[in-house]
C-alpha positions in Angstrom: -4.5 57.7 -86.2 -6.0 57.9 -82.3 -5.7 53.8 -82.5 -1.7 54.3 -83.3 -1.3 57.2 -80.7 -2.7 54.9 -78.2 -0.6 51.8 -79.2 2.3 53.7 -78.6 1.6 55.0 -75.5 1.2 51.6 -74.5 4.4 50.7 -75.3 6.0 53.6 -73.9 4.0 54.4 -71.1 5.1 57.8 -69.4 6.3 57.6 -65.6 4.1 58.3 -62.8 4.5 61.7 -61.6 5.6 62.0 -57.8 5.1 65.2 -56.1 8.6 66.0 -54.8 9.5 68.9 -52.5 11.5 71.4 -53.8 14.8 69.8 -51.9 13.6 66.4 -53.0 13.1 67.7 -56.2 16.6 68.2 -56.9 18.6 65.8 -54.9 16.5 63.1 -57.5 17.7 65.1 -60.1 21.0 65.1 -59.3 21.4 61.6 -58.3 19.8 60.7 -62.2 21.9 63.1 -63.8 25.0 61.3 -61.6 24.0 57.7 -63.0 23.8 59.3 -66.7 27.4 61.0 -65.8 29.3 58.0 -64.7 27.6 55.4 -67.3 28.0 57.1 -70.6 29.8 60.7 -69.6 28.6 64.6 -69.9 26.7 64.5 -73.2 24.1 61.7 -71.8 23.5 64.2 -69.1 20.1 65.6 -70.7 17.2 67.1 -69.7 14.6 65.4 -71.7 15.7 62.0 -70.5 16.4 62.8 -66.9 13.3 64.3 -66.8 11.4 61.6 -68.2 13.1 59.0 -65.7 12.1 61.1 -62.7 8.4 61.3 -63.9 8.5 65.4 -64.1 8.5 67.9 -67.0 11.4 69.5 -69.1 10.1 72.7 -67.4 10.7 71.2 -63.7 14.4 70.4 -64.0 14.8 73.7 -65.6 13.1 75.2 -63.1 15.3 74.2 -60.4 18.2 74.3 -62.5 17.9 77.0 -65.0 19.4 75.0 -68.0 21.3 71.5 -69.4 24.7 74.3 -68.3 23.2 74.6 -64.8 22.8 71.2 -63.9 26.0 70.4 -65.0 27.8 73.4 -62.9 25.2 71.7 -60.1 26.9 68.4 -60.2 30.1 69.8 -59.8 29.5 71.8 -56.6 27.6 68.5 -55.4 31.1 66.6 -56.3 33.1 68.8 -54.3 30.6 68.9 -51.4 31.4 65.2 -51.5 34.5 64.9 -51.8 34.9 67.6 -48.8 32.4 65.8 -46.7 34.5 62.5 -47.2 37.9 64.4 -46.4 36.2 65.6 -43.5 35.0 62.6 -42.0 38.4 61.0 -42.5 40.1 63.5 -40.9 37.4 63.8 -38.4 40.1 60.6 -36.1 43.2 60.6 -38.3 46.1 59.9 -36.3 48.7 61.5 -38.9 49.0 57.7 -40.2 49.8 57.3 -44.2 46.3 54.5 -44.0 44.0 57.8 -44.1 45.4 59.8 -46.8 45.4 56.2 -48.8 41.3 56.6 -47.9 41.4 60.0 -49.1 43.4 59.1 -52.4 40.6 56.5 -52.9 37.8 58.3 -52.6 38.6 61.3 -54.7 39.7 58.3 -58.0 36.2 57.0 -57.3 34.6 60.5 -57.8 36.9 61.8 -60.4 37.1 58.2 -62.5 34.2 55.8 -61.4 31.5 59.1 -60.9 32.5 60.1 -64.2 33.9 63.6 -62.8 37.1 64.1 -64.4 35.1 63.9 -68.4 32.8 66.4 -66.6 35.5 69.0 -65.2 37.1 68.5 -68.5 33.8 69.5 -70.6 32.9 72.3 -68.3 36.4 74.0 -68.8 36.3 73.6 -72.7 32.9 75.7 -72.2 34.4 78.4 -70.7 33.4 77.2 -67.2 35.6 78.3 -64.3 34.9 77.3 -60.4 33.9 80.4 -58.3 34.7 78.0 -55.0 37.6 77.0 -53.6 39.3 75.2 -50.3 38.1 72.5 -50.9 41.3 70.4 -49.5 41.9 73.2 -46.9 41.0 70.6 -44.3 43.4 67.9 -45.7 46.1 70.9 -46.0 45.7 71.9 -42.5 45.8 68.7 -40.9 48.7 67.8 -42.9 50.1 70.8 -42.1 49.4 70.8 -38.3 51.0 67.3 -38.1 54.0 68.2 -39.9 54.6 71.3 -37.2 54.1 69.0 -34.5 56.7 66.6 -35.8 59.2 69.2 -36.5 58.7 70.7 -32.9 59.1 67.1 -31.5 62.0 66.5 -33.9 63.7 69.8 -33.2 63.4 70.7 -36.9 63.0 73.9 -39.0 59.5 75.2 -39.2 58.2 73.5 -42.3 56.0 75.5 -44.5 52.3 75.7 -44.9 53.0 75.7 -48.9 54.6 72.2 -49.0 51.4 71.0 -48.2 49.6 73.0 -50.7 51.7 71.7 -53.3 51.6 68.3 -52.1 47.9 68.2 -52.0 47.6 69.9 -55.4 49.8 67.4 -57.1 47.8 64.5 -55.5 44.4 66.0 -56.7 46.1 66.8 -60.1 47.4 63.0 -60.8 44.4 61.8 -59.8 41.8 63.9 -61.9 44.5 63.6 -65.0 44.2 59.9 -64.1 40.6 59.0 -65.8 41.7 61.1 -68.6 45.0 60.5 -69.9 45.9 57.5 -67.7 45.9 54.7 -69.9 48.5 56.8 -72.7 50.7 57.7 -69.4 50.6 54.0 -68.2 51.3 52.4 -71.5 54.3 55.2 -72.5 56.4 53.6 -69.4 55.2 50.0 -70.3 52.6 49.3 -67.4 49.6 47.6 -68.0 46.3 49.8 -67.9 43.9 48.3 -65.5 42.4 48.9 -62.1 45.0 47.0 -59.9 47.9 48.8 -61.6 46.4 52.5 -61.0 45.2 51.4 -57.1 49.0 50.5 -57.2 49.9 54.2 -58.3 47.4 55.9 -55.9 49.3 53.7 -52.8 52.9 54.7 -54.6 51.7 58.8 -55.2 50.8 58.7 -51.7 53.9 57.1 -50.1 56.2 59.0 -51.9 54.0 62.7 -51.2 54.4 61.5 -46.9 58.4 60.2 -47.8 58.7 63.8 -48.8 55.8 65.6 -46.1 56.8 63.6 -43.1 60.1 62.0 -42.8 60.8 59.4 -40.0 
């Protein structure tokens, strides 16, 4: 019996335990529990497995986490700390030019599709889940907004409205969450082909037609 305890713990030799700080800690975490996310979707997301990558208990992750339920609402906030952060730094020298919401576009499909965010938005709402945050486009809003009022006062136009680029932005962060989900029925039911080029394709025609409408020559 001991001889066949020890044979298997040769052949499945647990990790080396790092000590972590507590900030550490969970940024490893969460960075695991991402790679399990985008590779296989929400139900590989586990603590036993996470935990035994890492080289830490099933009590640490809880610990820092509370439960499999926490971690998942934790990878949510840290997707939409991302995807602020890279609206942000976009913004941060955007000249009112269609190239950087086309950058924007792109890197909320690469959360929402290739992160595996959508599935995980999608899971957490069939729970019962609901987002206590919010504003997380207000940045893109207002400096959508902001350039619009500046081209209408240069243009002598009407003073366009702050909800036109709510709207605009919610559509745009609506097709492109749907996208990971649904996309492939959508594409096939007009007779496009589903694959990466075609959908990169939609993101450039989404976001062309959203500045045709936002701000008009």
């Amino acid at each position: 019996m001991g001889d066949t305890a020890t044979s298997a713990r040769t052949r499945n030799p647990l990790p080396h335990r790092v000590r972590r700080s507590a900030d550490q800690a969970r940024r490893t975490i969460l960075a695991v529990a991402e790679k399990h996310l985008a590779n296989d979707g929400p139900d590989a997301v586990r603590v036993q497995v996470i935990a035994r990558e890492i080289g830490i208990s099933d009590a640490a992750v809880h610990h820092h986490f509370g439960s499999r339920q926490g971690l998942l609402e934790a990878l949510m906030r840290h997707a939409a700390r991302s995807l602020r952060t890279e609206t942000e730094s976009v913004l941060a020298d955007w000249n009112g030019k269609p190239s950087g919401l086309h950058r924007i576009a792109d890197g909320i499909a690469t959360i929402y599709a290739d992160r595996g965010y959508a599935r995980l938005a999608l899971w957490l709402s069939q729970e019962g889940w609901e987002s206590r945050g919010s504003g997380i486009f207000q940045p893109l809003v207002d400096a959508v907004h902001r350039t619009r009022l500046e081209q209408a006062r240069h243009n002598g136009r009407v003073r366009p409205k702050r909800e036109d680029a709510q709207f605009a932005v919610a559509t745009l962060n609506l097709a492109l969450a749907a996208d990971p989900l649904m996309g492939s029925g959508f594409l096939r039911s007009v007779e496009l082909p589903d694959d990466r080029d075609t959908r990169a394709r939609f993101r450039r025609w989404l976001v062309r037609t959203l500045v045709s409408v936002l701000l008009p020559s």
